[in-house]
N, C-alpha and C positions, 0 to 999 in steps of 0.2 A: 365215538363222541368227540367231539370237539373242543380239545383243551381249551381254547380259550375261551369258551361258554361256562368252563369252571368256575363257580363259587368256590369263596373263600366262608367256611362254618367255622367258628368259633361253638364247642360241646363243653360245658360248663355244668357238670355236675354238682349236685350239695357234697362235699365231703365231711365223711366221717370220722369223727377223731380217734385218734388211737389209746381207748383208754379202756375200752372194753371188745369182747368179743365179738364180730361179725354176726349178728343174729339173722333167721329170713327174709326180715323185712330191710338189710342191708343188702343182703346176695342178692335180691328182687331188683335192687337202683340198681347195684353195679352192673348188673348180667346184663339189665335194660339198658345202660349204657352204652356198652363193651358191643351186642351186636347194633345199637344204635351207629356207634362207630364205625363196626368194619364193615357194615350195607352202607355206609354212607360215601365213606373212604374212595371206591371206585367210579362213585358218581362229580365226587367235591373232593374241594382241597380242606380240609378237617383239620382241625388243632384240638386237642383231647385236654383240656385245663386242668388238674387238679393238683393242687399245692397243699401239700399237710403244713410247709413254713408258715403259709400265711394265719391260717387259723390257730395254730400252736399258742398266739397269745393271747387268746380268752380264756377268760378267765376257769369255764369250766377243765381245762388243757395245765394251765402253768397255776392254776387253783393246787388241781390233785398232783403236778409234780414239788410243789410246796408241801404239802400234808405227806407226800411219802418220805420227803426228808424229813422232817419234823419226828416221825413218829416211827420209820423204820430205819432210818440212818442206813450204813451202807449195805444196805440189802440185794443177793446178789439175784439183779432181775432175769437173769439170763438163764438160768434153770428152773424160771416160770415157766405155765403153760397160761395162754389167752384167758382160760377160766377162771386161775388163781389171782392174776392182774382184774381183771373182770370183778372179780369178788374186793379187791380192795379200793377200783373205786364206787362199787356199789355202798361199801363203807363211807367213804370220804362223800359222798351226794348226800348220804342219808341224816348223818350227825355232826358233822364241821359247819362251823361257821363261816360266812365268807369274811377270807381275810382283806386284809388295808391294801389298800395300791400299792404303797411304801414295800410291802413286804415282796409281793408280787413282782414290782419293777424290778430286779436282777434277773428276774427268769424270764422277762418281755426283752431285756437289753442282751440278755444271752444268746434271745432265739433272732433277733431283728438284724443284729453285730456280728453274729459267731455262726451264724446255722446250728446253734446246740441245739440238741434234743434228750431229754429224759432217758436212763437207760432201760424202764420198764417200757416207754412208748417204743422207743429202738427195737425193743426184743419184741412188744406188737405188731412194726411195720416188719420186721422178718419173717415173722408169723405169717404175716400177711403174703408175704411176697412169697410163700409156699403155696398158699390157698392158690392165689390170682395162677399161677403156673400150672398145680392141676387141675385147673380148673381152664386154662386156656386162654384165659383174659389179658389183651391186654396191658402192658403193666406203665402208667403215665409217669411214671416219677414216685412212687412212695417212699422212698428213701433215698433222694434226692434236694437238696437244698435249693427251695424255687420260691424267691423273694417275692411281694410283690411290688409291681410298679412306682404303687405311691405308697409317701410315707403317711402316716395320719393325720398332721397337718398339713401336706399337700392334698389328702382324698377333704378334709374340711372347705381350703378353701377352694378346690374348683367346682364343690359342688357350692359356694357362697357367689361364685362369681356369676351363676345360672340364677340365684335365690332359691335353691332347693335345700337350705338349710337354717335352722336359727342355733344359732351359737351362743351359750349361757354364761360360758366358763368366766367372763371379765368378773361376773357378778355372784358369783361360784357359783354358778348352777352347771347344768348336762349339756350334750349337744342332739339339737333332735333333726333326723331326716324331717323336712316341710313342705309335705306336698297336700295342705289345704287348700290351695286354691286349685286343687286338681279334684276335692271333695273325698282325700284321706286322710286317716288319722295322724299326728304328728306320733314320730316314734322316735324315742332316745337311740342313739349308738353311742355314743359315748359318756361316761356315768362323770357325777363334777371332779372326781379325784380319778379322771383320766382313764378308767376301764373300755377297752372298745368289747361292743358285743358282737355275735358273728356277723348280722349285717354290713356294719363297720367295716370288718377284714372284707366282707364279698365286694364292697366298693371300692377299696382300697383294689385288689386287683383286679376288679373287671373297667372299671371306669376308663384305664389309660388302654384299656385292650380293644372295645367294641369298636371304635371308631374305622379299625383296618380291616374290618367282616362285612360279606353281606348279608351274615344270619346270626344271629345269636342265638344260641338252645340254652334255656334252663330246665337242667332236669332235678326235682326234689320230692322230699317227702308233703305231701298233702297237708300234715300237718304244719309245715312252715306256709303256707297258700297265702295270709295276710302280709309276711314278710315279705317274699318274693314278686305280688302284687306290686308294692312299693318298690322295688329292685325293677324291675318292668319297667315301669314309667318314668324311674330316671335312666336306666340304660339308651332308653328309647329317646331322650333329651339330646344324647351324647354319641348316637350313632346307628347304627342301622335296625329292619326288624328285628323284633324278640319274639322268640317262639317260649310257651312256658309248659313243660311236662308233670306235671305234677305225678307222682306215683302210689298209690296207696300201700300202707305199711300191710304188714301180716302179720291177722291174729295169732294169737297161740291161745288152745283152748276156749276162741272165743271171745279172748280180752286181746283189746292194743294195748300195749304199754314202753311204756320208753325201757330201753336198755340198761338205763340207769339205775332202775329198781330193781335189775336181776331175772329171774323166772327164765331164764335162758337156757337151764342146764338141755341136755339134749339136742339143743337145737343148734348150737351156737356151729357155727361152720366147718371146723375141726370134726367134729362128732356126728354131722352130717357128710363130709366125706368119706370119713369112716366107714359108715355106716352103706352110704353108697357105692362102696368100692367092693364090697364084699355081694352086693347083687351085679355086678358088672364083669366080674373076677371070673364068674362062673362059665361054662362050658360056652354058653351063647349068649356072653354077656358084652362082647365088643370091646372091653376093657373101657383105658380111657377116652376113646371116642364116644362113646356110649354113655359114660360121665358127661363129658362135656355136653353132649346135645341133649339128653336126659334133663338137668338141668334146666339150660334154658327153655325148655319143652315147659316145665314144672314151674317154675318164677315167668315166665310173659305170658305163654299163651293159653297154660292153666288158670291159674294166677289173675290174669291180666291185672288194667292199668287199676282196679279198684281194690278194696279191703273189706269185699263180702264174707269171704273163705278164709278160715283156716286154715294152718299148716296142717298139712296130713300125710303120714310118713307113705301111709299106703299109696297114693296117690303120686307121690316122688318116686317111688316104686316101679308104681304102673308104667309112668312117662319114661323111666330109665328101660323098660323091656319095649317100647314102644321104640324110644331112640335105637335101639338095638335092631330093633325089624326094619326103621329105616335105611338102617345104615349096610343092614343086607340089602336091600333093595338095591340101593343107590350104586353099590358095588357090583351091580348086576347089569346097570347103565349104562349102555353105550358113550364114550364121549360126554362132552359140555356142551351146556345150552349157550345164548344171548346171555351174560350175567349182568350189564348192565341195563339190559334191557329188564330183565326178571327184578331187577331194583325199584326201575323205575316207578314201576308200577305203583310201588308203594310208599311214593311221596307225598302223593295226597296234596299239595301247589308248595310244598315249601322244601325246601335243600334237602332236609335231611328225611333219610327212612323210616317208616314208623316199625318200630322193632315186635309190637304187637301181629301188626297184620303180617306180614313174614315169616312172623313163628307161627301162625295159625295155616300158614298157605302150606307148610307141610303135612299137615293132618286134615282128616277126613276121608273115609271111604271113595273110590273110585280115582283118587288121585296118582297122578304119576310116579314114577320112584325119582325120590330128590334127585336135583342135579350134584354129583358128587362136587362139584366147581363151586356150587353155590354153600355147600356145605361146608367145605375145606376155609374157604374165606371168609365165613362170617357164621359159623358156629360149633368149630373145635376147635 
């Protein structure tokens, strides 16, 4: 391929805060991303965005690193495990009041001035950064300080200087994204005593960023779809296409429900490596290659992009002894195919890979034994 036929992809995931356990319906984006990324990688010049700095100051984020001061004082977060932290801000969602700005503003001026971070989120992006490893992912920065661009009055007014905003605060009201006359609903980001919501932070950095892409990917939870909608159509204001991935969450038992409310146990990503490490371990279990492509087998191409299905252990199971037989096969392969050619395929007209059809192109009877090439680089 021809360097200079390379796009330039900006991959802009929703990020997750680090305030709870990694549940299914988290490992489902990340993994969706991760081989979004590296099938994309060899075809484009890719920038992989995710900034835990930036969102840090919402209020759900520097809410609950406020409530653990308050009410555990120097409590030593580091001989937590995800579930224990998990379980105290399932407290702090359920019965705390939302506090004053006032109170909030030193741990917004901490995180924006200092790159400070809470030391039970610290000891969840650690956590984390063991998951993302065995698991093969990737790692964009999670514990790395990655400002963004604009500051909050600068993300107000450039989005004032387009008229994609009404601005309350002289008359102490909110500030709201304003795209009626594009026939959406106006939506607050920022509340009149200065709160930004995560909208806010995602235009705060993506807005100085788009303009030097020639694709934009948003990949999110389904349930943000109205937010993101509006994120669309101003990004699209301000600089190139926007491609938008929506991903559907995963049941447990049946029920979606946000992380916030708990019902995790079991699930939460710690206690599903566990759990898959001990089917993988075994005599023709492939170890951690076998994890890793298992996995992704299980969250994209089981799974796929909706939230019909259930998590089901059995079925994480299956796909892990399935990764296993492929991974015999593969080793049995002569040689590499065309990898960028075998990418291409599954563009579908726009820059980046669809991480779906990919993962599905290894499965099904009568197929070839994977390209070991193709597997090495974009799914262990």
């Amino acid at each position: 391929m021809n360097v200079l036929t390379r796009k330039n992809v900006l991959l802009a995931p929703v990020t997750v805060t680090p305030t709870k356990p990694l549940t299914p319906s988290h490992l489902k984006g990340l993994l969706w991303t991760d081989v979004m990324f590296r099938a994309t990688a060899p075809l484009a010049t890719v920038t992989y965005r995710y900034s835990h700095t930036t969102y840090h100051v919402t209020e759900q984020t520097v809410g609950f690193w406020e409530y653990l001061d308050r009410t555990h004082g120097e409590a030593d977060y580091a001989q937590l495990s995800e579930e224990e932290i998990g379980e105290l801000y399932v407290h702090y969602r359920s019965r705390e009041p939302h506090q004053d700005a006032a109170v909030l503003r030193p741990y917004r001026d901490a995180v924006e001035h200092n790159g400070w971070v809470h030391p039970a989120s610290e000891r969840m992006l650690r956590l984390w950064a063991g998951h993302y490893e065995r698991l093969g992912m990737y790692d964009p920065g999670l514990r790395e300080h990655q400002p963004p661009g604009l500051g909050l009055e600068e993300m107000v007014e450039r989005l004032a200087a387009v008229g994609l905003v009404l601005d309350q605060r002289h008359c102490g009201g909110p500030v709201y994204l304003d795209l009626t006359r594009h026939g959406m609903p106006l939506r607050r980001i920022v509340t009149a005593d200065g709160r930004p919501n995560y909208l806010a932070c995602a235009l705060r950095e993506l807005l100085p960023l788009v303009p030097w892409y020639d694709e934009v990917v948003l990949l999110y939870d389904r349930e943000l779809d109205a937010d993101y909608r509006l994120l669309h159509r101003v990004l699209t204001a301000f600089g190139p296409p926007v491609r938008r991935v929506p991903i559907g969450r995963v049941p447990i038992g049946g029920k979606i429900t946000s992380a916030r409310h708990g019902g995790w146990h079991d699930h939460t990503a710690g206690a599903l490596l566990r759990a898959s490490a001990e089917v993988c371990e075994g005599p023709d279990g492939h170890g951690e290659a076998a994890l890793r492509l298992g996995m992704r087998l299980y969250f994209i191409a089981t799974l796929g992009p909706g939230e019909q299905q259930s998590f089901r252990h059995d079925l994480l199971r299956h796909c892990l002894t399935v990764a296993a037989r492929l991974l015999r096969r593969s080793g049995a392969a002569s040689g590499g195919g065309d990898l960028p050619g075998v990418l291409e395929r599954h563009r579908r007209g726009h820059a980046y890979v669809d991480p779906y059809r990919l993962a599905c192109s290894l499965l099904g009877k009568g197929r070839p034994a994977p390209d070991p090439v193709l597997l090495s680089a974009v799914f262990l």
